[in-house]
DOBARO-959237 format. One record per residue: residue in three letters; x, y, z of N, C-alpha, C in turn. Coordinates in steps of 0.1 Angstrom, whole numbers, plus 5000, padded with zeros to 4 digits. Each point is the difference from the previous one (the first is absolute). Layout:
# residues N
AlaXYZXYZXYZ ...
//
This chain:
# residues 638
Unk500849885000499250125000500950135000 Unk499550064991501150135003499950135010 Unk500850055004500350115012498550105002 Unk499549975007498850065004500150155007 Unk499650114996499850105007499149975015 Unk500650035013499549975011498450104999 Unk498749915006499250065000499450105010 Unk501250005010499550115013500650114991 Unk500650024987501050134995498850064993 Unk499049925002498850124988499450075011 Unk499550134992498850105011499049974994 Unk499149975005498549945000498950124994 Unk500350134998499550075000500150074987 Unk501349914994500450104987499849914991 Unk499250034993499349884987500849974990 Unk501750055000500949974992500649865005 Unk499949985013500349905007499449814994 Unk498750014993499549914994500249954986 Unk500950094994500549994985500749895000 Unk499549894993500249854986500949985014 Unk499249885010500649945006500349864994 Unk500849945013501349934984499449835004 Unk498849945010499649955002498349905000 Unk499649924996498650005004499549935010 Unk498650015007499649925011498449994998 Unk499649945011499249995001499550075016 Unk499150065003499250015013498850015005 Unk499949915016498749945004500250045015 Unk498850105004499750065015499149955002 Unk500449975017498749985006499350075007 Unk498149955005499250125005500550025011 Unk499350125005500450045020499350154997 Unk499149984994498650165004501450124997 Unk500050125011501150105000501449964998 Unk500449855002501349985007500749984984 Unk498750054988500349984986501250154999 Unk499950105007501050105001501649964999 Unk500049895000501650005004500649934981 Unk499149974992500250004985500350084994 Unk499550134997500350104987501949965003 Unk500750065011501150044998501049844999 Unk499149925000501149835000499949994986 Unk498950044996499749944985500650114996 Unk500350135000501250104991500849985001 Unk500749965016501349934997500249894995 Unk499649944999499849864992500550054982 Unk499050134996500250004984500750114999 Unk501250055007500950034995501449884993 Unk499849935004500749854996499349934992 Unk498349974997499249914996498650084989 Unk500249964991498549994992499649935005 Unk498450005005499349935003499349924991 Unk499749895000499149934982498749955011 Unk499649955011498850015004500350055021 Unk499149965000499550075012498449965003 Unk499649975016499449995004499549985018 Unk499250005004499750005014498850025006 Unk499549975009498949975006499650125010 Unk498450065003499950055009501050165000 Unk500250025009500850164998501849964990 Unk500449885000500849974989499250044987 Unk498849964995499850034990499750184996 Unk499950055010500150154994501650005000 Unk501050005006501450024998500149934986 Unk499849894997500249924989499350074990 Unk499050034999499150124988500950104999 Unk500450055010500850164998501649994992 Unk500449855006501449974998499650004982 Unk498849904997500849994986499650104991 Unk498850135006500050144995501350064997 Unk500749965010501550115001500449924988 Unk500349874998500449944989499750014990 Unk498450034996499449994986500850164998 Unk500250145010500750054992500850014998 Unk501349925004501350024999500349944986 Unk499249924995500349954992498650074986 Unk499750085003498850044990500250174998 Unk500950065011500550155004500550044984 Unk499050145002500450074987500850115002 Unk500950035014500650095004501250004998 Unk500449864995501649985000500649945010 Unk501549935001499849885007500350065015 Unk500650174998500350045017498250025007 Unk498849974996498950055005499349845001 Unk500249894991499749875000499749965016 Unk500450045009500249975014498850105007 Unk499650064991499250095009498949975009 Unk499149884997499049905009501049905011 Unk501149964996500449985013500550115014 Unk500150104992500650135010498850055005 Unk498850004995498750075004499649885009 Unk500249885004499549865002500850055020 Unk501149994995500749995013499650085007 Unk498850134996499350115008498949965007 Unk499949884998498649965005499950045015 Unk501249915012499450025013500050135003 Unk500750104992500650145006498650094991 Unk499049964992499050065000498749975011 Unk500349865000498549935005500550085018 Unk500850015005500450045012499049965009 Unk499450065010499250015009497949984988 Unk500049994992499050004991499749844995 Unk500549925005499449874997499050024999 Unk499650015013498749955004498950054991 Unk500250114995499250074991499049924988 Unk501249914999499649954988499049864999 Unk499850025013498949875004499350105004 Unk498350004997499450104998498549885004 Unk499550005010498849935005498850074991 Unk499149904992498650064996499650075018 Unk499150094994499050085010499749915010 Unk498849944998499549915010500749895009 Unk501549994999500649915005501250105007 Unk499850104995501750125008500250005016 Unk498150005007500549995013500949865007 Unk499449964995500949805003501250024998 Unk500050044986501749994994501050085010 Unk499550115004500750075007500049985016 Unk499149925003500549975010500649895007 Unk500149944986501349884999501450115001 Unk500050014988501450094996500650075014 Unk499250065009500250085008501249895008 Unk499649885000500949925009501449944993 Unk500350114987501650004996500250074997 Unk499650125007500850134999501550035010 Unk501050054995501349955005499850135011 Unk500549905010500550155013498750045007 Unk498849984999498849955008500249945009 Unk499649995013500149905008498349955001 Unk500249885009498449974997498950065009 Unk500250085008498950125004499650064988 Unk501050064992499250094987499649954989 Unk500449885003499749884984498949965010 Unk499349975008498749955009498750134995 Unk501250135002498550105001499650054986 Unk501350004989499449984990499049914993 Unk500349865004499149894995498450055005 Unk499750055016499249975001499550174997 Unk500550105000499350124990499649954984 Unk500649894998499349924981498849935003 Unk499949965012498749955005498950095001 Unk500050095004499150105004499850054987 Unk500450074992500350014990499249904990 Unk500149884998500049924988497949955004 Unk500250045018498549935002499750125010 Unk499950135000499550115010498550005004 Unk499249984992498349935010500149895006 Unk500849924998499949885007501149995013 Unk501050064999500650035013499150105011 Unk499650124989499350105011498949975006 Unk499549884988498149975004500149935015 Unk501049894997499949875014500750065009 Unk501250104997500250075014499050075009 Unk498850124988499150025011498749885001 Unk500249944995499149895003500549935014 Unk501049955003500749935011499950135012 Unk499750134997500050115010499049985006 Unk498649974989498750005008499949925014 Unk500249904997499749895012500650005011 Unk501750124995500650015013499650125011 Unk498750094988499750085008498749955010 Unk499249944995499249945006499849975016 Unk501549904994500449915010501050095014 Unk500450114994500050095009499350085008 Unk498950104991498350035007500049915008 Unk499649844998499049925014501449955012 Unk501050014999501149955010499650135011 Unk499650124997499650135004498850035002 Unk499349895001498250004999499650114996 Unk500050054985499550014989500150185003 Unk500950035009500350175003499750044984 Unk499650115001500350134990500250124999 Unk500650025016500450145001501450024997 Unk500350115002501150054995501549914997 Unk499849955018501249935003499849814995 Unk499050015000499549864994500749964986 Unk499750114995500449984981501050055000 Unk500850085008501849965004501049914997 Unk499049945013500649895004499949874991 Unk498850034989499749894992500650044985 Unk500150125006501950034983500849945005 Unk500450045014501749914999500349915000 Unk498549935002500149845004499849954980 Unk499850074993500050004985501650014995 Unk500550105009501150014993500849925006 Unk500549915009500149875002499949874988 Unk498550005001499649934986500649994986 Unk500450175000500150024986501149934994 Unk501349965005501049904993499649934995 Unk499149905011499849864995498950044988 Unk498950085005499450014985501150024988 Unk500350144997501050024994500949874989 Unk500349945010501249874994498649884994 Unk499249974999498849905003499750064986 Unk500150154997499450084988501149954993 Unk501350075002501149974990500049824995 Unk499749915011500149884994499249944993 Unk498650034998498550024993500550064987 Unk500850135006500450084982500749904994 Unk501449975004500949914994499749874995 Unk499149915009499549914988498650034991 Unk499550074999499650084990500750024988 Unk501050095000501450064994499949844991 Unk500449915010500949894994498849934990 Unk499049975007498549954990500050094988 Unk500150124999499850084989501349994988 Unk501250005008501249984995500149814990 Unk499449915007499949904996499049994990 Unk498950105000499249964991500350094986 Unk500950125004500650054988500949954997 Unk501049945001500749944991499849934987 Unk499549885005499349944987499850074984 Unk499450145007499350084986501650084996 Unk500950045012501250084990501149895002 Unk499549894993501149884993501249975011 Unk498849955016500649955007501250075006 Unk500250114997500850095005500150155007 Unk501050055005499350165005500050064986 Unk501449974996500450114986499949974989 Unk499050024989500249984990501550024989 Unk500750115003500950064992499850124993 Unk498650095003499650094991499150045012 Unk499550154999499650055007498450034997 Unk499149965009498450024998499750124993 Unk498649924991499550154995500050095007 Unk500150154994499450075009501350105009 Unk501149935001500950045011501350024993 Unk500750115003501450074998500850015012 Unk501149874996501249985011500850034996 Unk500850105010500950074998501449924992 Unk499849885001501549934995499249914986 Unk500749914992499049924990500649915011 Unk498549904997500149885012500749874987 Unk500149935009501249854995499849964986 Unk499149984994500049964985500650124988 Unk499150125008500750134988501349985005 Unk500450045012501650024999500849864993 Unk499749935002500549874988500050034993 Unk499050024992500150024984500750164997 Unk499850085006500850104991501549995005 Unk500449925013501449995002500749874986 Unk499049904998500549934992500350034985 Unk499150104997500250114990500850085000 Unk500650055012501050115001501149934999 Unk500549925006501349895001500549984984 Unk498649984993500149934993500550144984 Unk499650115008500450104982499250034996 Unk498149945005499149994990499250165003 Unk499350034987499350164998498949965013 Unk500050075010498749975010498649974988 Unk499850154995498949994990499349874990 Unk501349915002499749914987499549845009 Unk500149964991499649865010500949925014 Unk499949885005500949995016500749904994 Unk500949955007501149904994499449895000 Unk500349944987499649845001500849884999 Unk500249894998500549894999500850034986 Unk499250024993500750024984500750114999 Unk499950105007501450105000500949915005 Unk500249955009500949815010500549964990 Unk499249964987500449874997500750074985 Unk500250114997499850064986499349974989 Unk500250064991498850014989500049824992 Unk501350024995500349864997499349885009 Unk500650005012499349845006498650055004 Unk499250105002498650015001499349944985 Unk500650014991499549984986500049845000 Unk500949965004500449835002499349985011 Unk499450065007499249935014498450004993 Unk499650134994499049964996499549934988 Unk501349974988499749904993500049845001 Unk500649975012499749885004498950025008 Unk499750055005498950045014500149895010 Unk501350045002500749955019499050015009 Unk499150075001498850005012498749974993 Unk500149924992498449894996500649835006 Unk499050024999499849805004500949964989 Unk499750054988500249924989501950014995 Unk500650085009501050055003501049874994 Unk501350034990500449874997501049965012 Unk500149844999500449955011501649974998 Unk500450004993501249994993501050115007 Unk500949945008501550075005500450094991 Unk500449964987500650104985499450124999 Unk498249985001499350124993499850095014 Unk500549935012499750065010500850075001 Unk501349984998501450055001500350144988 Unk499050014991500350104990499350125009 Unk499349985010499650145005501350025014 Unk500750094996501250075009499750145000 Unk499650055011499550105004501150125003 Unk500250105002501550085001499649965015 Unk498850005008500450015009498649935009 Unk499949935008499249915001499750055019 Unk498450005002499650065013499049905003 Unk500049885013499249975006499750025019 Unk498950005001499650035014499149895004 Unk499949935015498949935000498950065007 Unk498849915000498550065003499549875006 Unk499350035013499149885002498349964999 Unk500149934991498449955001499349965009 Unk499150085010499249915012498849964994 Unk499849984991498649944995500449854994 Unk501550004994500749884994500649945011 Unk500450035008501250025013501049934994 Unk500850084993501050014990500650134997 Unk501549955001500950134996499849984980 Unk500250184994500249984986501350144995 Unk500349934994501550134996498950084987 Unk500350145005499350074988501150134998 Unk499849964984499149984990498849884997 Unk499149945002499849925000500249894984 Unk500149915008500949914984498349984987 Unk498949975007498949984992498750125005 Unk499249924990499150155000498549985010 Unk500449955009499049935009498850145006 Unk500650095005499750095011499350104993 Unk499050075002499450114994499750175007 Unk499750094999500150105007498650105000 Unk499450035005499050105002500550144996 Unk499850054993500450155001499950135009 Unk498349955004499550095008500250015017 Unk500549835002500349955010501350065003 Unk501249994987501250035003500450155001 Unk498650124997500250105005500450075011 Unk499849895012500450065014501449965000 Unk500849904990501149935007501450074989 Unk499750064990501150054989499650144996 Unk501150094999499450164992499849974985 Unk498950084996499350044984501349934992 Unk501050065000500749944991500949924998 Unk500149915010500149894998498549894998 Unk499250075001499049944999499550004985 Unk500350134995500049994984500749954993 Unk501149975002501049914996499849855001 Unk499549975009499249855000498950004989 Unk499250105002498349964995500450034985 Unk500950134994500649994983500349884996 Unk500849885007500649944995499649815000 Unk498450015009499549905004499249984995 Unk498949895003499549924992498649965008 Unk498849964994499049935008500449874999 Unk499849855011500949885000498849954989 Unk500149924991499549924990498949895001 Unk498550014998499149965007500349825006 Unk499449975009500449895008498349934999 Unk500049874996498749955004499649905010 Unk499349935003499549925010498849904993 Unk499949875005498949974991499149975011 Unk498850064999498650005011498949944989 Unk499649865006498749984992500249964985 Unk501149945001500949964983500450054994 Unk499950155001500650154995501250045000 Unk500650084994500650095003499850145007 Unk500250005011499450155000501250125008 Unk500550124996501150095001500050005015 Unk500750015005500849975018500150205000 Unk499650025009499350175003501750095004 Unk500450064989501350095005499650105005 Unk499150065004499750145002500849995017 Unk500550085003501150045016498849975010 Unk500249955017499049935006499650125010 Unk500350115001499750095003499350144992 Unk500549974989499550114988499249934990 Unk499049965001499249944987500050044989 Unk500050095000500150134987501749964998 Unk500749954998501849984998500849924996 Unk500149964992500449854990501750005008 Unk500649935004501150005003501049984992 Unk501150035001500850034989501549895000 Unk500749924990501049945007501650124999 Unk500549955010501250114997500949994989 Unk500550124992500750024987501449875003 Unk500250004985501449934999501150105010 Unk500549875007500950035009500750124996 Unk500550074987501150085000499050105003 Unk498750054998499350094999499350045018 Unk500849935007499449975012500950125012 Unk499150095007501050095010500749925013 Unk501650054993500549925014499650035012 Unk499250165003499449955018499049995003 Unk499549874990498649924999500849855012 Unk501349964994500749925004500650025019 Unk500650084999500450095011499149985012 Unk498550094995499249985010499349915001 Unk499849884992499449875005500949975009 Unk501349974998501149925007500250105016 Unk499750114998499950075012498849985014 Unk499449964993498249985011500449965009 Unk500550065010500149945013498949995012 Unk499749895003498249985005499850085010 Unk498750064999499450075009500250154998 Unk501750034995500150145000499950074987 Unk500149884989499750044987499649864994 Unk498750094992498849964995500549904991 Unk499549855000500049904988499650054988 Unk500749964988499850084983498949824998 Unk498650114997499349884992499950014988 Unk500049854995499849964987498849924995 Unk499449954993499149914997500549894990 Unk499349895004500149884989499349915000 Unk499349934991499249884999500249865011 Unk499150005002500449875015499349854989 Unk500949964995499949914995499849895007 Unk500149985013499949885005498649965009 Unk498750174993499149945003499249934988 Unk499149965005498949914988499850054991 Unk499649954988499550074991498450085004 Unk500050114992498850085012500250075008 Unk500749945006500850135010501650045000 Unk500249994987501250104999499850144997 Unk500950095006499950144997501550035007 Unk499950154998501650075002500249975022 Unk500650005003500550005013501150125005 Unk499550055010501250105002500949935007 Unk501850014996501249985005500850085008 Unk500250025005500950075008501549975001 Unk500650144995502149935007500250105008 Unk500749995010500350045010502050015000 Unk500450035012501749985000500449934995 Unk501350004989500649864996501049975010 Unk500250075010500949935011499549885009 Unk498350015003499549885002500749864997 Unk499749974986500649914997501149964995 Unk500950074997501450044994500450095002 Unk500550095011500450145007501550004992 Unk501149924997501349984993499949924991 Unk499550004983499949994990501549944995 Unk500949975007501050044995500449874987 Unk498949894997500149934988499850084988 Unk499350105000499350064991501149964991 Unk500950084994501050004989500949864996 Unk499849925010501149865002500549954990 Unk501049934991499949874996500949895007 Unk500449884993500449925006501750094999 Unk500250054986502050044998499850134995 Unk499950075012499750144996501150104995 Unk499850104994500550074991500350155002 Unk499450005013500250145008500149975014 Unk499950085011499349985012499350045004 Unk498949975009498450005001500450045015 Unk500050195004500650045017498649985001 Unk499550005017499949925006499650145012 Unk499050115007500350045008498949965018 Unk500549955006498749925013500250095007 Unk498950055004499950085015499849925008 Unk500549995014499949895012499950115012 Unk500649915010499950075015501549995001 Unk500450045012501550075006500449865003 Unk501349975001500849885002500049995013 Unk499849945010500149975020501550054997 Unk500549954994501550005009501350114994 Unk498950074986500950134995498950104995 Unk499750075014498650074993500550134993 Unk500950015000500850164992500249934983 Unk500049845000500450014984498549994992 Unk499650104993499150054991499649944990 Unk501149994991500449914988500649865001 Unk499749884994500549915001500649904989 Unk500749954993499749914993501249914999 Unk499449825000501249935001501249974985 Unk501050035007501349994991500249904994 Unk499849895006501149865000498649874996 Unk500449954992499449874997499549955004 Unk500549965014499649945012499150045011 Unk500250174998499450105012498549994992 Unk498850035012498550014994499349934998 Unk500949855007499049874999498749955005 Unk500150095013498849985005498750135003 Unk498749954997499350155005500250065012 Unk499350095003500550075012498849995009 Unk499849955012499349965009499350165003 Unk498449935008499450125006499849965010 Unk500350025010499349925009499050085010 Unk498549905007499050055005500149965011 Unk499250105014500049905010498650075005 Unk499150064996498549995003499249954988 Unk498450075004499749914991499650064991 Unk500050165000500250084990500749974990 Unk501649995007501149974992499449894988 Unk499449905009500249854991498650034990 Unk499050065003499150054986500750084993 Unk500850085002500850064990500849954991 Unk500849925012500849864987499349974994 Unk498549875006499549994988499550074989 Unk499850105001499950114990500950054993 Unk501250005001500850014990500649904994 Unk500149885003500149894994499449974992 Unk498250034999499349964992500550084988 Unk500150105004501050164989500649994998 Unk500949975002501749974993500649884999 Unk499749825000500949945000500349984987 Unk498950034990500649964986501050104997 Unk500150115001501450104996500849955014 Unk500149995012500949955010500849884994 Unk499749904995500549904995500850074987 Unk499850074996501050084989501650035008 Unk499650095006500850095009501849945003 Unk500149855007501249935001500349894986 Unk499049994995500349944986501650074997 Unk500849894992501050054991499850054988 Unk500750065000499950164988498750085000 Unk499450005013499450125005500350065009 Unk500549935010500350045012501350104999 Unk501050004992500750114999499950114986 Unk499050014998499350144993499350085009 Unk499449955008498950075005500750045016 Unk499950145000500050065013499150035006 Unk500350005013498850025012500850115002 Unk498450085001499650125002499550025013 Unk500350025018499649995011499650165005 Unk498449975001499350115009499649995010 Unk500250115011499649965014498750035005 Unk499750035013498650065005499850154996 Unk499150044993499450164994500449984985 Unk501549894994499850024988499249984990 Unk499750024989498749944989499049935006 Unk499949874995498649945007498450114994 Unk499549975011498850095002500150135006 Unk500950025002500550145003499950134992 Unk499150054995499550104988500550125011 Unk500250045009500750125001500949995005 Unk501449964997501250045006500650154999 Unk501050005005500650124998500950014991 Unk500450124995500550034988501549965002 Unk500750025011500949935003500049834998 Unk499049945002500049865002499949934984 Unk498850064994500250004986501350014990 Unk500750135003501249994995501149945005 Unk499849935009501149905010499649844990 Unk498849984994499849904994500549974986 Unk499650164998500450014982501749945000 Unk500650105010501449944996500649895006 Unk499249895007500049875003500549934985 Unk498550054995500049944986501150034992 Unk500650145003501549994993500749885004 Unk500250015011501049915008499849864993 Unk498849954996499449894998500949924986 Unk499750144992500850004987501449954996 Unk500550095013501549964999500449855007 Unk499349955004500349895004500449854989 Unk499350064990500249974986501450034992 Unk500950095008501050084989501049874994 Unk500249885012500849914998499349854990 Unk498650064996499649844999500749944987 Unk500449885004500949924988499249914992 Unk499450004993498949994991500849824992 Unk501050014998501249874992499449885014 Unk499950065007499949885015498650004999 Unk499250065003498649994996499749944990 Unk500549974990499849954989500449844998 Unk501249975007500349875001498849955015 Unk499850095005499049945014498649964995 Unk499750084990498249994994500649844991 Unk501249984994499849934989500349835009 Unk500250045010500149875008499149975003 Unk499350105009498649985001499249944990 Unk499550064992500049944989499749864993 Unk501549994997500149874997499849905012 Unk500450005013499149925007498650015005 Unk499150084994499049975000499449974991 Unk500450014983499649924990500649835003 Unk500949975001500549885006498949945004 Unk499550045014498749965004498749984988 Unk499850104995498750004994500149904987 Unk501449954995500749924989499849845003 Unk500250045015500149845006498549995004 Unk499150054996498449935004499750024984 Unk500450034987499749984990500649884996 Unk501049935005500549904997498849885008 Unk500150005010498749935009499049984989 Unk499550094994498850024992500049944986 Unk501350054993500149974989499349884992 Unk499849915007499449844992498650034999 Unk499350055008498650084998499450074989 Unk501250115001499650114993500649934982 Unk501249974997499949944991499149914991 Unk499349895010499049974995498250104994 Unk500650095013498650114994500250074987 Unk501450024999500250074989499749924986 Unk500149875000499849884992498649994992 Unk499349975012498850015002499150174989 Unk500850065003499750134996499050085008 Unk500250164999499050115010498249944999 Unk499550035008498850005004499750154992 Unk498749974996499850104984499650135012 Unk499950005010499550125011501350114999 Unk501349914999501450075003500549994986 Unk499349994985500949974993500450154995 Unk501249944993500850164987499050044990 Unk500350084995499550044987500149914989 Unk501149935001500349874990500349905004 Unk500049944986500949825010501750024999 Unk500450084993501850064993500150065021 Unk499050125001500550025012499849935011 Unk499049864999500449895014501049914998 Unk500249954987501649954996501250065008 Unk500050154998501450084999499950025015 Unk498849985008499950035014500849845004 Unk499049904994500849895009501450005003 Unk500650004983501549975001500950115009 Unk499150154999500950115010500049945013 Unk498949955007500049955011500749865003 Unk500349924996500649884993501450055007 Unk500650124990501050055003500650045009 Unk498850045001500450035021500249925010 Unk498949894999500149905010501549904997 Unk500450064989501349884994501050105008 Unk500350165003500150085009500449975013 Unk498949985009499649955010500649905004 Unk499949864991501049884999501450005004 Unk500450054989501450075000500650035013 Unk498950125008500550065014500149905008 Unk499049914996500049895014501049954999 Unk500449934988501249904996501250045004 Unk500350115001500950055003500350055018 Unk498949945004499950025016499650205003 Unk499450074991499650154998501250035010 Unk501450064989501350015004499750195006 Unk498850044994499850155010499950015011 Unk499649925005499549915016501350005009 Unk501349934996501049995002500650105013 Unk500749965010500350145006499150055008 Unk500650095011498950105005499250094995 Unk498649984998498950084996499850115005 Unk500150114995499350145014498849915003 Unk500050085013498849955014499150155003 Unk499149975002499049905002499649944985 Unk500149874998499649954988498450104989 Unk500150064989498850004994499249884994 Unk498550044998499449894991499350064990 Unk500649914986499150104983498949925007 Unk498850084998498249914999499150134989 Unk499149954996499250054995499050115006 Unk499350114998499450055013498950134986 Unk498849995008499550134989500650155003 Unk499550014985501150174995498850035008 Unk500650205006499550025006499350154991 
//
C-alpha cells in the first residue's frame, strides 16, 4: 500500500481536505436515538482517506448514513471544482455545533399529546434535580386535564366541609365556619394530590387513546395543521439538511436514490426492474447494476414482525397520499405522487367470479392507494425516517397492502406499519458483505463504558486473536434481567456479528456514558460537542487498519466455511444427481430443455468441485482457523 497522508493532518472544516481520496470503503452505523451525534465527524474523517461506494445504518445511524452519502453524492457530482467537492462533508461535520442545545426541537408532539410528551421529557432535562423534574410533570398534569383536577379537588372539599360543620354540631356562626375553613385547609393536600392523581390517569387514558390515531407515536415528524414552530420539526429539518449536504437547489426537488446511484445505474435498475417480483434472478444481470454509490437503512415491520432493508427489494407495500400528509413535506410528497403509480387491479374469486379486491386507502374511501415509484425515483428521507421510528416517541410510517392470506371474499388492503429498524437489526453491519471482499465494510457500535477503563472512549481490537469474546452485561435485579432480556431479544443477531473474524477488527466501539445520547433529547451543548468529536476519535482508530491481513482473515474464513457447506453437498450428491436425471418437476422448469441440460452439467460441475475438496481432505481447513468458527447457511434477503 502506498505512504498514506495521516488522517488527524486534515481540518475537517476545509472542503479541500476531501479532494480524490486515494482509497475505497464501505460504511455501516448503528442506531442510539441522539447518541447518532457522534457520526457526522467519524464519517468525515473517514472520507478524507476513503470514497465511500455504500453506506448504511439503522435508527439515528440511518440519518448519519443519509447525510454521509449526501456529502458523497456531492463530492463526486460538485460543479465547483475539486477544492469545493468536499463541501457536504465540511457542512456535515457542523451538525452537533448547529443542533447545540436545540435537539429537542426537533421532536415536536402533535397538539393533543404535548402535555404527556412534556411531562415525560421534563424527567431528562440535564441539571434538574427531581424536585423540579416532580413539579414540572405534575404542572403537565393540571395543564393537560385542569377540570378534572379542579373539579374532584372541589368535589373532595365538599364532604370535608360537611364533615366539619357536624364534628361542630352544625355551628354557623362566625367562629363556626372558621373553624370549618381550617379544618378544609388541612383537607386541602390530600384533596389536592387525589385531584392530581384522577388528573394523571386521565392524562394517561387520553394519551393512550391518542396514540393509536397519531401512528402510535407522540411525534409525527411535521408539525399539526394549524401551528407555526419556531424551529422546522424532525422530517423538514431532514430533508432540507439532506438537500443541503447534498449541493441540491432547495427549490427543486429532495435527494433521491438515483441522484446515489447516477444516471447510468438508475437507467440499469429500471430496465431490469430490480424492485418487481419479476426481477431477473441471475447474479450476471444482477451484477450490471453498479450504482456510484449505494445507501441502505433498516426498518421494522410490526405487522410482518420482520426486519426489511429499504429500499425495498419488491413492490409489495403501497402508500396513502392523504395519510402520508401528516408524515413528509409537500415536496417530497410531490415527488413521490409525480412519479407513482396506482398498484395494478388484484382479483378475488367470490361466487366463481372474479371480482377486483378494493384499493381504495382504509381510511380514505375516496383514495386509490398508490405503489411507490422505482427505487431511483424514491426520496432518500422516506428511507431515513422509516428506519428512524423510534416507538412511542416517533410515529410508525404506514403503508398498505393486500392480506393475501385471507379467504377469498375477504381479501382487501391491510394497514402495515414499520417502525425502528434497530428493533430488529440495530448493526446492519452484513448489509455490504461478501464472502472475499474487495473493500472494507467499517463497522461503527455504540456500547457502554468498559468496568475496568472507563476513560477509554474509543476502542477497537488490533490483533487477530484480540475480540474473541462478547462483552458481558451483567444484571443483578430484576429490572436488570427484563432488560437483558430485552436486549437480547434486540441484538443477538448483529451481537453474534461483533467477535466473528473479519468483523471484529473493522468495527469500533463507540462508548457513551450516563446523560450521553440515548433518549436524552436535551443535552447540553457541551455534551453534544463532547460526542461529535468522540466520533472523531472513532475515525482514527482506523488510521492503522491493514486491510492485506483482513483480507487473508475473510478468505480463511471463507474457505472454511465453504469447506463445510461442500462437505454436505458431497453427503447429498447421490440424491441430487439422480434428481437431475430424472429431470425438473415442470413447477421449477427453465424456459427450455438446452437450459435444463446446461443447468445439469453446471451443477454436475460443481458437485465434481465438492468431490475434489473432499478428496483432498478440504486442504483450506488445514491449520488454525480464525475463531470463533463461521457458518455459510442460507437465510431470506432482507
Amino acid at each position: 500500500m502506498p505512504s498514506l497522508r495521516p488522517m488527524s493532518s486534515f481540518e475537517l472544516t476545509d472542503p479541500a481536505s476531501y479532494a480524490a481520496p486515494p482509497l475505497e470503503c464501505d460504511l455501516v452505523m448503528k442506531g442510539g436515538i441522539t447518541s447518532g451525534l457522534v457520526y457526522p465527524k467519524a464519517a468525515a474523517r473517514l472520507a478524507t482517506r476513503y470514497r465511500f461506494r455504500s453506506v448504511g445504518g439503522a435508527s439515528a445511524g440511518a440519518i448519519a448514513a443519509g447525510l454521509t452519502a449526501a456529502a458523497e453524492y456531492r463530492r463526486q457530482h460538485s460543479g465547483d471544482g475539486e477544492a469545493q467537492a468536499g463541501a457536504g462533508f465540511a457542512k456535515l461535520v457542523t451538525i452537533p455545533q448547529v443542533l447545540g442545545t436545540k435537539l429537542s426541537t426537533l421532536f415536536l408532539p402533535s397538539v393533543p399529546l404535548a402535555p404527556s410528551y412534556q411531562a415525560l421529557t421534563a424527567w431528562i432535562e440535564p441539571g434538574w434535580g427531581t424536585a423540579r423534574k416532580l413539579r414540572a410533570t405534575l404542572a403537565k398534569v393540571v395543564s393537560g386535564a385542569p377540570l378534572v383536577v379542579v373539579g374532584v379537588t372541589l368535589a373532595l372539599l365538599v364532604p370535608g366541609l360537611l364533615v366539619a360543620l357536624a364534628v361542630q354540631g352544625w355551628a354557623v356562626d362566625a367562629a363556626g365556619w372558621g373553624r370549618a375553613l381550617w379544618s378544609l385547609l388541612v383537607w386541602l393536600p390530600a384533596a389536592g394530590l387525589i385531584g392530581l392523581m384522577v388528573g394523571g390517569v386521565v392524562m394517561i387514558r387520553r394519551t393512550l387513546a391518542e396514540l393509536p390515531r397519531n401512528g402510535y407515536g407522540f411525534c409525527r415528524g411535521l408539525a399539526d395543521p394549524h401551528t407555526t414552530p419556531a424551529d422546522p420539526p424532525l422530517t423538514v429539518w431532514l430533508t432540507d439538511w439532506l438537500d443541503q449536504v447534498a449541493g441540491l437547489d432547495p427549490q427543486g426537488g429532495p435527494l433521491t436514490f438515483g441522484h446515489l446511484y447516477g444516471e447510468e445505474a438508475s437507467a440499469v435498475f429500471r430496465e431490469l426492474g430490480l424492485d418487481r417480483a419479476s426481477a431477473p434472478a441471475s447474479p450476471a444481470q444482477r451484477r450490471a447494476f453498479k450504482p456510484d454509490l449505494d445507501l441502505q437503512m433498516m426498518t421494522t415491520c410490526l405487522t410482518f414482525s420482520r426486519p426489511y432493508a429499504f429500499p425495498f427489494r419488491t413492490k409489495v407495500f403501497c402508500y396513502c397520499p392523504r395519510c402520508w400528509q401528516d408524515y413528509f413535506p409537500s415536496r417530497v410528497l410531490k415527488q413521490l405522487n409525480d412519479n407513482s403509480s396506482e398498484p395494478p387491479p388484484a382479483t378475488q374469486r367470490v361466487g366463481g367470479e372474479n371480482v377486483p379486491i378494493d384499493l381504495h386507502c382504509v381510511h380514505h374511501r375516496d383514495v386509490t392507494v398508490r405503489m411507490l415509484p422505482s427505487v431511483p425515483d424514491i426520496p432518500v428521507v422516506i428511507g431515513v425516517r422509516m428506519s428512524l421510528s423510534f416507538p412511542i416517541l416517533l410515529s410508525a410510517v404506514p403503508f398498505q397492502a393486500v392480506d393475501y392470506n385471507r379467504a377469498d371474499g375477504k381479501r382487501g388492503l391491510l394497514e402495515v406499519w414499520f417502525t425502528d429498524g434497530g428493533l430488529a437489526s440495530n448493526f446492519p453491519i452484513h448489509f455490504f458483505d461478501s464472502l472475499l471482499p474487495s473493500r472494507p465494510t467499517f463497522g461503527i457500535n455504540l456500547t457502554d463504558p468498559h468496568p475496568d477503563r472507563p476513560d477509554e472512549l474509543v476502542h477497537r481490537p488490533r490483533g487477530n486473536a484480540s475480540g474473541l469474546t462478547p462483552r458481558p452485561k451483567p444484571f443483578a435485579s430484576v429490572g436488570g434481567f427484563l432488560v437483558s432480556v430485552f436486549n437480547t431479544m434486540h441484538d443477538w443477531v448483529d451481537g453474534m456479528a461483533l467477535p466473528a473474524p473479519g468483523f471484529r477488527d473493522r468495527i469500533v466501539d463507540l462508548r457513551t456514558g450516563e446523560g450521553e445520547g440515548g433518549l436524552n433529547l436535551k443535552m447540553t451543548s457541551r455534551t453534544i460537542e463532547a460526542l461529535g468529536a468522540r466520533g472523531d476519535q472513532a475515525a482514527l482508530e482506523l488510521e492503522d487498519f491493514d486491510f492485506d491481513n483482513h483480507r487473508w482473515v475473510r478468505y480463511r474464513t471463507a474457505m472454511g466455511g465453504l469447506s463445510e457447506a461442500f462437505d454436505a453437498m458431497v453427503e447429498a450428491r447421490t440424491g441430487y444427481e439422480q434428481l437431475l436425471d430424472e429431470g425438473y418437476d415442470e413447477s421449477y422448469a427453465f424456459e427450455s430443455k438446452a437450459a435444463t441440460q446446461a443447468d445439469a452439467t453446471a451443477t454436475r460441475a460443481l458437485l465434481d468441485t465438492a468431490q475434489a475438496w473432499a478428496d483432498a481432505e478440504y486442504p483450506a481447513t488445514r491449520g488454525p482457523l480464525p475463531r470463533p468458527r463461521p457458518q455459510v447457511r442460507m437465510v431470506m434477503r432482507q
